[in-house]
Structure formats: structure tokens, C-alpha cells
N, C-alpha and C positions, 0 to 999 in steps of 0.2 A: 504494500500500500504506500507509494509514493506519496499521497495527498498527504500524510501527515509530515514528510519532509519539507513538503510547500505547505502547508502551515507555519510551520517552524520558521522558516524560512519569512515568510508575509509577517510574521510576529518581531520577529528580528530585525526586519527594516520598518514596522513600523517604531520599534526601540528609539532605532536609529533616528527617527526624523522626529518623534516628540522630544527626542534629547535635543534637538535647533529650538526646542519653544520654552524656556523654561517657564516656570508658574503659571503651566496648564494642561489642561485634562484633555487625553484625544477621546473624542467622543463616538465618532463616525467615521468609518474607513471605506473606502470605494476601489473593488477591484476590476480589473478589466480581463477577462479571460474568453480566447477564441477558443470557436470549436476545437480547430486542431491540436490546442493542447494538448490533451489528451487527461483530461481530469476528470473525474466523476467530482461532481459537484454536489448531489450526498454525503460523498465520503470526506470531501474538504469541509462541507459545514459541522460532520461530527466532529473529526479530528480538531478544526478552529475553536469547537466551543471549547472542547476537552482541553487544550492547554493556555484557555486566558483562562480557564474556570479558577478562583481564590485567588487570582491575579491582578496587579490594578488595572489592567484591560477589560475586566470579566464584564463590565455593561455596555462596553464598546458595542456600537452597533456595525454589520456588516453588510454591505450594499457591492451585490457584484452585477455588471453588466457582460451580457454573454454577449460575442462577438460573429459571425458568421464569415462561413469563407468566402471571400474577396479574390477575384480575378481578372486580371485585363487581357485583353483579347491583342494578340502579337498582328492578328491583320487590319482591325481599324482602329484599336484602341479602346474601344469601349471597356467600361468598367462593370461589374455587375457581380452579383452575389449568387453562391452555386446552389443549385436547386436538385437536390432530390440526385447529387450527383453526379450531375450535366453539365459539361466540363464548355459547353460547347457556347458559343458565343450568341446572346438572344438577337443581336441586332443584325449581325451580317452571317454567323451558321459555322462561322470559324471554330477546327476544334483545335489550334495552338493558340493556348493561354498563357501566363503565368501567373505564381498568386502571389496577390499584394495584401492579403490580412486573414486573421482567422489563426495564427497560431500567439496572439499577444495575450500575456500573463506578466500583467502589470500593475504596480501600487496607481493608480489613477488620481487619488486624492487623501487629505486626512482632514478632518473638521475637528479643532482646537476649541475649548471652552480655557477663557483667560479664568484663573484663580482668585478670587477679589479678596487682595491684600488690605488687612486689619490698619488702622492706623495706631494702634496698643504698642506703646513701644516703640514709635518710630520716633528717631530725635526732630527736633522741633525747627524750623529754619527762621525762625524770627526774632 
């Protein structure tokens, strides 16, 4: 089960990027994963809850948007999204393509809640 290495993984960079904000809470995570990852997206929601769970992630909400595959056509260009398979080009019938999306598995965003610091304590500037 891969998905829980990419958990790990998604958990670690998001570490990484709350550690640039300091005195704040990541709230919201947004990921972006194309089909051809190759992720069961079940097994990544278990695994994800399973190790922010008692963590201070654990209310982290998680927001993934799935991605389709993306391919442009090598004879006119056209761009289009593959269907059921069909490799072949809707507009002109071309079957050399290449693909341009559909295997992206990427942190897309984080939503930060600021801390609201006490004034108890803070020295006085006047």
C-alpha cells in the first residue's frame, strides 16, 4: 500500500510549509491528484486520517481535486480530455497524441488561521 507512503509524504510537506507561517494553524489542505497517479483515493483518505489522528493536524480538513487525463493531438493540436480510453483526437480523428496532464500529485494549497496573540505580557511601547 503505497498510499500510506504518500500520506506521509503530503504530511511532511505540509510540516514543511506551516513551519514558513509561524503563529498559525493550517486549517485546510488542497491536493491535486490525476488519474494516472495511480492512487486509490480510499486508501489515501484512510491512511491520511490514520496519521494526523492525536496530531496537531488531526482537524485539518482535506480537499482533493481529481484531475483527468489531458492530451494534445501531434496533428492539429487540439487539446482534450481522454474518454473512456480514446486516445484519439475529437476534432480532426488523429490517433498520435501526447499527454499533457492527468498524472499531477501535488500540495495545490494550504489555508493558515493567524493565532491571535494575547497582549498579557507584552512590554508596553509608550
Amino acid at each position: 500500500m503505497h498510499e500510506l507512503g504518500i500520506a506521509e509524504a503530503v504530511l511532511n510537506a505540509i510540516r514543511t510549509e506551516a513551519a514558513r507561517y509561524p503563529n498559525t494553524r493550517v486549517s485546510k489542505v488542497g491536493l491535486r491528484i490525476g488519474e494516472l497517479a495511480g492512487l486509490d483515493a480510499e486508501a489515501f483518505w484512510f491512511c491520511f486520517e490514520a496519521i494526523v489522528r492525536e496530531t496537531e493536524f488531526e482537524t485539518l480538513q482535506l480537499e482533493i481535486e481529481f484531475c483527468p487525463r489531458r492530451q494534445r493531438c501531434l496533428g492539429c493540436g487540439d487539446e482534450f480530455v481522454v474518454r473512456e480510453y480514446d486516445l484519439r483526437c475529437p476534432r480532426c480523428a488523429n490517433k498520435r497524441s501526447e499527454c499533457i496532464g492527468g498524472d499531477e500529485l501535488e500540495l495545490a494549497f494550504l489555508e493558515v488561521e493567524e493565532h491571535a496573540t494575547s497582549g498579557i505580557g507584552a512590554e508596553s511601547t509608550q
